[in-house]
C-alpha positions in Angstrom: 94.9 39.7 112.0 97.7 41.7 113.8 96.9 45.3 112.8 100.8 47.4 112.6 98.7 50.5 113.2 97.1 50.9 116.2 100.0 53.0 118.0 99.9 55.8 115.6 96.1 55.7 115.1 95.0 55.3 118.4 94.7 58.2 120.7 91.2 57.9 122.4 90.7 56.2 125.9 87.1 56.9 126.0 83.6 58.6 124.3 83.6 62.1 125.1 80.2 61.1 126.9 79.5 62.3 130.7 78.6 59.4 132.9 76.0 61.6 134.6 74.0 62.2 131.5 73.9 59.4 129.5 72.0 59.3 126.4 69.8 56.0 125.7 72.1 54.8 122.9 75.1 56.1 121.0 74.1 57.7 117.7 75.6 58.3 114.1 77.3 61.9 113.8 75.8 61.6 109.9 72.9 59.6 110.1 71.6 59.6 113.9 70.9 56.1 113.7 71.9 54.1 116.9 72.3 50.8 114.9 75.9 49.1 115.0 77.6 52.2 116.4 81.4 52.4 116.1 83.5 55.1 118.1 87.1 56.3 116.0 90.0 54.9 118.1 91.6 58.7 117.4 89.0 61.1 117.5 86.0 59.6 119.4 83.7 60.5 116.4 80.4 58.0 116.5 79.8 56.4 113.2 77.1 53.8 111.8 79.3 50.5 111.1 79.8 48.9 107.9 76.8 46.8 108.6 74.5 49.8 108.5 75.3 52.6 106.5 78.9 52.9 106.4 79.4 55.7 107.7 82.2 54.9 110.1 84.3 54.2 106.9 82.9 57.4 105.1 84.6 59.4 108.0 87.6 57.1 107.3 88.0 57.8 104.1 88.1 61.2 104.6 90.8 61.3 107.3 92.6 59.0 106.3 94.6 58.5 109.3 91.5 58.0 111.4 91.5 54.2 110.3 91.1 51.7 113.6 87.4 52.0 114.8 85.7 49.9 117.9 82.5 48.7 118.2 80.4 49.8 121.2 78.2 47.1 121.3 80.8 43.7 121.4 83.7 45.8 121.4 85.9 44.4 118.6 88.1 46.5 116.8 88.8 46.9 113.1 91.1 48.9 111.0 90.3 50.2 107.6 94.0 50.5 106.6 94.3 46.7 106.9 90.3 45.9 106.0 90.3 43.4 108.7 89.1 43.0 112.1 92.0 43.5 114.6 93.3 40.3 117.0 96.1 42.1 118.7 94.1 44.7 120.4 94.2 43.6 123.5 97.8 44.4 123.4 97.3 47.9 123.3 96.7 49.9 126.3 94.9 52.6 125.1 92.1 50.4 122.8 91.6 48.1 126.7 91.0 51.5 128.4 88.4 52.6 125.9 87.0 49.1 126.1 86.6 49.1 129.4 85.4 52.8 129.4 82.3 51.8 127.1 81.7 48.2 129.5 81.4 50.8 132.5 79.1 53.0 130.3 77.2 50.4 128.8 76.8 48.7 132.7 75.6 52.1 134.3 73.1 52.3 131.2 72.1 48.9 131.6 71.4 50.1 135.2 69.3 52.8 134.5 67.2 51.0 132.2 66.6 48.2 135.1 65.5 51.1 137.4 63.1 52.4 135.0 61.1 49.7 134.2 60.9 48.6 137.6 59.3 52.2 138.6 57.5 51.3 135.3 56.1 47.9 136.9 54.6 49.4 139.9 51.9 51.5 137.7 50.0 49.1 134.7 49.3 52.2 132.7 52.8 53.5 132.9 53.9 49.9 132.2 52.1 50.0 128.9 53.3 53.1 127.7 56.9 51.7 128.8 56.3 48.9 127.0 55.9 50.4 123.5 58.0 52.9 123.9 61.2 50.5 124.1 59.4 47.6 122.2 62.7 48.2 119.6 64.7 47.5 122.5 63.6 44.3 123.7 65.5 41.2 123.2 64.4 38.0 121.3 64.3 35.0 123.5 67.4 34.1 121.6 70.7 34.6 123.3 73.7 35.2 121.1 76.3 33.0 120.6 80.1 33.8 121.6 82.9 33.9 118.8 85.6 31.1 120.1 88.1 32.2 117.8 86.8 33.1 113.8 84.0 31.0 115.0 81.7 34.0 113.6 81.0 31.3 110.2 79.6 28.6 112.5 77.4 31.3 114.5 76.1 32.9 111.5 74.3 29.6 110.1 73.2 28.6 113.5 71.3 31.9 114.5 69.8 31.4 110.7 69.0 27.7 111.0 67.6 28.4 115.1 65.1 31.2 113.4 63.4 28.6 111.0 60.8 27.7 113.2 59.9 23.9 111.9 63.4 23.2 111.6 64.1 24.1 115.1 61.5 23.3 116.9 61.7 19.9 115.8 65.4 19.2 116.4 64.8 20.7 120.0 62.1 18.4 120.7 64.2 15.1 119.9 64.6 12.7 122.7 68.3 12.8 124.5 70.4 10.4 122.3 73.1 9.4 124.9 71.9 5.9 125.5 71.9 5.8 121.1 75.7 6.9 121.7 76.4 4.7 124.4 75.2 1.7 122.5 77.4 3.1 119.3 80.0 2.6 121.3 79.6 -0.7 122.8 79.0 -2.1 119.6 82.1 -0.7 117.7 84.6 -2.0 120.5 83.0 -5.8 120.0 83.9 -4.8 116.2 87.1 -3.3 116.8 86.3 -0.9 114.4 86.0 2.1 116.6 87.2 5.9 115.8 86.4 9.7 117.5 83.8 9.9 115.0 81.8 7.3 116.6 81.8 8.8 120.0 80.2 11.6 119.4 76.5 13.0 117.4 76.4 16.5 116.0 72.8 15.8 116.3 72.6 15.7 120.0 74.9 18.8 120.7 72.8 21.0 118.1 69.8 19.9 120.2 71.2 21.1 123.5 72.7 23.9 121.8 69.3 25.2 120.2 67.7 24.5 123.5 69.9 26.9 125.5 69.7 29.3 122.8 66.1 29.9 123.0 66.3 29.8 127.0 66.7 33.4 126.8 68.7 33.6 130.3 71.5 34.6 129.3 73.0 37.7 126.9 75.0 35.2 124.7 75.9 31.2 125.4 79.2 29.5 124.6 79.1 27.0 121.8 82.4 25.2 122.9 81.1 22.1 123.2 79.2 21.8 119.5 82.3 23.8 118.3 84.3 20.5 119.6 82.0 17.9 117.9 82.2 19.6 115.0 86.5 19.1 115.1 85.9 15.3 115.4 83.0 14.9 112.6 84.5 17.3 110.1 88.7 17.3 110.6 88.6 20.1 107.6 87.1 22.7 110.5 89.6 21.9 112.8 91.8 25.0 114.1 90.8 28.6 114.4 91.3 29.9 110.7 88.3 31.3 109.2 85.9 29.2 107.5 83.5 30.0 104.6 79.8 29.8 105.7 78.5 27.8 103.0 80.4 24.9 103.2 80.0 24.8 106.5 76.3 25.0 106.2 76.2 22.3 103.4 78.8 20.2 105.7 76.1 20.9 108.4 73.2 19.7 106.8 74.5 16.7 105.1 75.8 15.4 108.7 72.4 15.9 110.2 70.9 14.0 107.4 73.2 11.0 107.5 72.9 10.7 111.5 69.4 11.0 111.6 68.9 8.4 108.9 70.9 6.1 110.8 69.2 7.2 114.7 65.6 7.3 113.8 63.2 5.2 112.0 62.0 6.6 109.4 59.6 4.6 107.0 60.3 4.1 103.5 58.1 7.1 102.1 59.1 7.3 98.2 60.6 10.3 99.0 61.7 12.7 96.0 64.7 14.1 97.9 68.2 13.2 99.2 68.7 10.3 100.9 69.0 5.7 100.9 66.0 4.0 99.2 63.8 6.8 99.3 63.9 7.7 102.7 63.4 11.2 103.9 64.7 12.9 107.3 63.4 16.9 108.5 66.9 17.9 106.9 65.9 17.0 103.0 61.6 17.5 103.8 62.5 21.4 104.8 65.1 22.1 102.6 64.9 19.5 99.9 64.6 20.0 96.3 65.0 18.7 92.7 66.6 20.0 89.5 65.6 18.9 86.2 69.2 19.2 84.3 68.6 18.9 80.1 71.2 18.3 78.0 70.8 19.0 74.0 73.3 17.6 71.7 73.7 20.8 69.1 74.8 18.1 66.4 71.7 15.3 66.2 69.2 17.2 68.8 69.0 14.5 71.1 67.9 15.4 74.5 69.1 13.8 78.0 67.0 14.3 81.0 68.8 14.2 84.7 66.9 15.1 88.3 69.2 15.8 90.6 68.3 16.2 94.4 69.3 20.1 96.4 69.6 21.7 99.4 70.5 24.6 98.1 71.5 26.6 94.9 74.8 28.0 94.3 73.9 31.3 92.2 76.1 33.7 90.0 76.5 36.7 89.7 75.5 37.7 85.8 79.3 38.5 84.1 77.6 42.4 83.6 77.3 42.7 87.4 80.5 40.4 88.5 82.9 43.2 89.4 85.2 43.3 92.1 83.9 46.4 93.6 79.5 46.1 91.9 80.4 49.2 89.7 80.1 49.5 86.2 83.6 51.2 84.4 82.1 54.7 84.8 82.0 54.0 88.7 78.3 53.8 88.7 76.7 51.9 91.3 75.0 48.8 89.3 71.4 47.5 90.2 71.3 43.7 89.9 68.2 41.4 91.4 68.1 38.4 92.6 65.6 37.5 89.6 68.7 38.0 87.3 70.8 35.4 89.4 68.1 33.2 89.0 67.5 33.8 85.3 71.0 33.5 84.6 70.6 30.1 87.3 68.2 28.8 84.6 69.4 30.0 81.3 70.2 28.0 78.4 73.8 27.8 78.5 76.5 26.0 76.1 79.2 23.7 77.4 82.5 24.3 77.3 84.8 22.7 75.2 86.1 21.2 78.5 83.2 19.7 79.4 81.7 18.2 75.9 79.0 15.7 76.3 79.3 12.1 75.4 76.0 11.8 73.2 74.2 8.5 73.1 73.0 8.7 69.8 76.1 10.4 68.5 78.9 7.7 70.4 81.1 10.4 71.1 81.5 13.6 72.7 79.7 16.6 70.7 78.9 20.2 71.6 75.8 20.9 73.9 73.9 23.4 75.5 72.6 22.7 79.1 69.5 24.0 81.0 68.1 24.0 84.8 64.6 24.0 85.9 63.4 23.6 89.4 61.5 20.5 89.3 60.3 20.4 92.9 60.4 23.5 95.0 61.8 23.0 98.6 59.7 24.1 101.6 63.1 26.6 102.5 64.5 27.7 99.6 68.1 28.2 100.3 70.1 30.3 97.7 74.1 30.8 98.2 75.4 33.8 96.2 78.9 32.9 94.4 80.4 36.0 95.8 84.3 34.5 95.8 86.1 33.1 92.5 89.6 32.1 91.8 91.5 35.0 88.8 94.8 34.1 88.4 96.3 32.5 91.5 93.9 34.2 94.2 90.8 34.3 95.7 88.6 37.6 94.9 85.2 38.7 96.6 82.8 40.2 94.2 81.2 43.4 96.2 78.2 43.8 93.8 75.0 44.6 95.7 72.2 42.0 94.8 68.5 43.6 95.2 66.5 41.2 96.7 62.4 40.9 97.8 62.0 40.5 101.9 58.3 39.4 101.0 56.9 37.8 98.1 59.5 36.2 95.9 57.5 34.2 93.0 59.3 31.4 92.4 56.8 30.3 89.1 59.0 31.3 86.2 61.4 29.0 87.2 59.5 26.1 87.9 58.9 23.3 84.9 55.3 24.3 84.1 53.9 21.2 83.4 55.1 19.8 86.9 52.8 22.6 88.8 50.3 19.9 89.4 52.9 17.2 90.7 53.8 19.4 94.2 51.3 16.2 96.1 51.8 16.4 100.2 55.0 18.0 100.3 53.9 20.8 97.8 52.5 24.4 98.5 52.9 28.0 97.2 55.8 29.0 94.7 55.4 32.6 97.0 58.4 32.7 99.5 58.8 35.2 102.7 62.7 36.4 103.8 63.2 34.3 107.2 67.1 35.0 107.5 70.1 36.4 105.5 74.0 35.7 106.2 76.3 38.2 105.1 80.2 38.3 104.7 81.7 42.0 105.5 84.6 42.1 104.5 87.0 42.4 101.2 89.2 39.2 102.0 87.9 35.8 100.9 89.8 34.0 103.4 89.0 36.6 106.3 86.4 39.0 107.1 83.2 38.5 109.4 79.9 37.0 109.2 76.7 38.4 110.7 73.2 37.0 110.3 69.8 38.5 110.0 66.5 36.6 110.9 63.1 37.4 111.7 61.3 36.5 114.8 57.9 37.1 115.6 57.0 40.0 112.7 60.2 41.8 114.0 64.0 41.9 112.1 66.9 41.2 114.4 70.9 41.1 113.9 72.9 38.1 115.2 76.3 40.0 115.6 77.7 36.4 117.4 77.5 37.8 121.4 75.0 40.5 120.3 71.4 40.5 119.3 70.0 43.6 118.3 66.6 44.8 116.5 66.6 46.1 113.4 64.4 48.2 110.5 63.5 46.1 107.5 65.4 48.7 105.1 68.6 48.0 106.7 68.2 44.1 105.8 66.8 44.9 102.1 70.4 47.2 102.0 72.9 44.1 103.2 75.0 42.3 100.9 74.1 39.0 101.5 75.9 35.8 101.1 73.1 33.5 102.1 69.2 33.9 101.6 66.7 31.6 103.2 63.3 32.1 101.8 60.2 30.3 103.5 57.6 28.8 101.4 54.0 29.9 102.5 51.7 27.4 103.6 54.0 24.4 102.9 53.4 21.0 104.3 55.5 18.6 105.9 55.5 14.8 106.3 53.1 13.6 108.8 55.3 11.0 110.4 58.0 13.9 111.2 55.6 15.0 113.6 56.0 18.4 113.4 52.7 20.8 114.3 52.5 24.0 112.1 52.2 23.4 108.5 51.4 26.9 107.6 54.2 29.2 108.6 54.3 32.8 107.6 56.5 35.6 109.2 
């Protein structure tokens, strides 16, 4: 957004930080962490971001007209007056001095650290000792991805989807589909039916996408080319307004699902999930589920019985958590788990008048209470917190912190217990391991910005779009998240996906 405060906020040029003695990392004045550090635009203070602690907006708060704050990692700037990352910084000559201040400091440290461990290299010993000592530093072989314009939505789910390893690995190891494409479009000219959509696959640019991701050459890749698919597949993407992560995700998936269908040849496996006569693509056999939705009429007791095929589930927040800022009326900070979402997921429930069911017994529309149980657990269980709803004529953002396992989330109590046995060969534990989080930061529901955490290779990392940076496990289990993905242990996949790896556990 265009920020009206930067001229009388913004006085510093650069850190108060001599070039000749630079420290490894900038670090927290509160906390001394050097996680997501932001540098006041008009006192040069060095504060923990809003994606750590919060500390930057602590300081903030209590100077108030210390508001605009850069990061030092990627360098965007955001003001706390306005609650909003800034678009009009570039405009401002003293916020592109102190830009290019911390891209000089940030190149001489980069420097440094290249001299180091090649002195390191020439000694085994020394290069072992090196080698743990700045093992928190490393890179993952991902690169980051580069934000084209409020494009942070679309990097977010990518970055979550490229650290589920079956998922990945098998969309990378797909065959080009060009010639598929090619004969697409000789076949729609002869019918004269042709449109944009036919000339392109999202499939085939998510493959070369994930491929250069996991290159590891470079710091951060542009997805321009994935980002223009997208335009022609889904028009309701098109421009550079921000988008809400979720749909795009579902929008994502569903796509995928519909072109592989269609590309590959899959047999026709009885498959309990989405998808034509049964058939089952590595979209729906990953993150695949089925509900069980009963309906009781309250007036003769009859029951109706519904299964109804997910790839994810939409959870509230309970109504004694759902509060604008997750604080009770006394201004207490208010403790709610993801177990309560799911309870309240699962919960007998009665209709509204508005949506009275049409008994079959009865022959007309009676009052009735409605219940969900998971009938088939998913081998990713996907779960989508409802933080925005509609009061009055606007969109609000519910802040409320949801506690939620990293390890271990038993998945039993809401399963149908009689269906236990039923799981067959796409079946496995109801025990689930954190493999990445998406979170919105923040207040605006039509704004805002979306970072991801994943987990590769036993170690957390934070997907800030160009930046990847490791990170402690307590400053995941402390996020707000938007977006859980949960990995089922020791799940099984269809044989005929040919995908190696059954048993996955991070």
């Amino acid at each position: 957004m265009e920020c009206p405060h930067l001229e009388e906020t913004v006085h510093v040029t650069a850190p108060s930080i001599k070039s000749e003695n630079l420290p490894p990392d900038y670090f927290c004045a509160a906390c001394k962490t050097d996680k997501s550090p932001w540098i006041c635009a008009r006192c040069g203070k060095i504060h923990c971001g809003r994606y750590v602690n919060g500390h930057a907006k602590e300081h903030h708060e209590a100077t108030t007209q210390h508001a605009v704050c850069m990061d030092c990692d990627n360098h965007a700037v955001y003001c706390y007056i306005c609650d909003e990352f800034v678009i009009n910084d570039t405009k401002y000559g003293h916020l592109d001095k102190l830009r290019k201040s911390l891209q000089s400091l940030a190149s001489a440290r980069n420097h440094i650290r290249q001299k180091v461990r090649r002195r390191a290299s020439t000694d085994s010993q020394e290069n072992d000792r090196h080698r743990k000592k700045v093992k928190k530093d490393d890179r993952p072989r991902s690169s980051g991805l580069r934000n084209l314009g409020n494009t942070c939505f679309m990097n977010a789910v990518l970055q979550s989807l490229s650290n589920i390893q079956q998922f990945c690995g098998y969309i990378k190891q797909l065959p080009s589909l060009e010639e598929k494409i090619s004969k697409s479009r000789k076949y729609h000219h002869t019918r004269k039916t042709r449109n944009e959509e036919d000339d392109v696959l999202l499939i085939e640019e998510l493959r070369k996408t994930l491929v250069a991701l996991w290159q590891g050459t470079k710091g951060a890749i542009s997805p321009e080319s994935l980002f223009c698919v997208i335009w022609k597949v889904v028009p309701r993407f098109r421009g550079y307004q921000q988008q809400d992560a979720h749909e795009f995700m579902r929008y994502l998936l569903d796509r995928l699902h519909t072109e592989l269908l269609t590309l590959l040849p899959y047999p026709n496996n009885n498959s309990p999930f989405i998808g034509p006569k049964g058939k089952s693509t590595i979209v729906t056999a990953i993150f695949g589920g089925l509900l069980q939705n009963e309906v009781n009429c309250l007036v003769c007791g009859v029951e109706s019985k519904k299964h109804d095929p997910f790839l994810d589930l939409s959870l509230d927040i309970p109504a004694q958590f759902a509060t604008r800022g997750g604080k009770s009326k006394d201004g207490e900070q208010q403790v709610c788990r993801l177990s309560d979402c799911l309870t309240s997921f699962t919960e007998v429930e009665e209709l509204e008048e508005s949506e009275l069911y049409m008994c079959s017994n009865c022959k007309k529309r009676q009052r009735s209470t409605k219940k969900f149980w998971i009938r088939r657990l998913p081998n990713v269980l996907c779960l989508h917190i409802k933080r925005f709803r509609w009061q009055s004529f606007f969109r609000m953002k519910l802040e409320t912190f949801i506690e939620f396992p990293l390890r271990e989330l038993n998945m039993n109590r809401y399963v149908l217990d009689n269906l236990h046995e039923t799981r067959g060969s796409y079946g496995g534990s109801s025990q689930y391991d954190l493999a990445a989080v998406i979170v919105h930061h923040g207040s605006g529901a039509g704004s805002g910005h979306y970072t991801a955490y994943a987990m590769h290779e036993g170690q957390w990392y934070h997907f800030n779009d160009s930046t990847v940076t490791p990170c402690d496990p307590e400053v995941v289990a402390k996020c707000k998240a938007y977006i859980l993905f949960y990995i089922r242990r020791e799940f099984k996949l269809p044989e005929y996906l040919g995908i190696n790896g059954n048993s996955h556990r991070q």
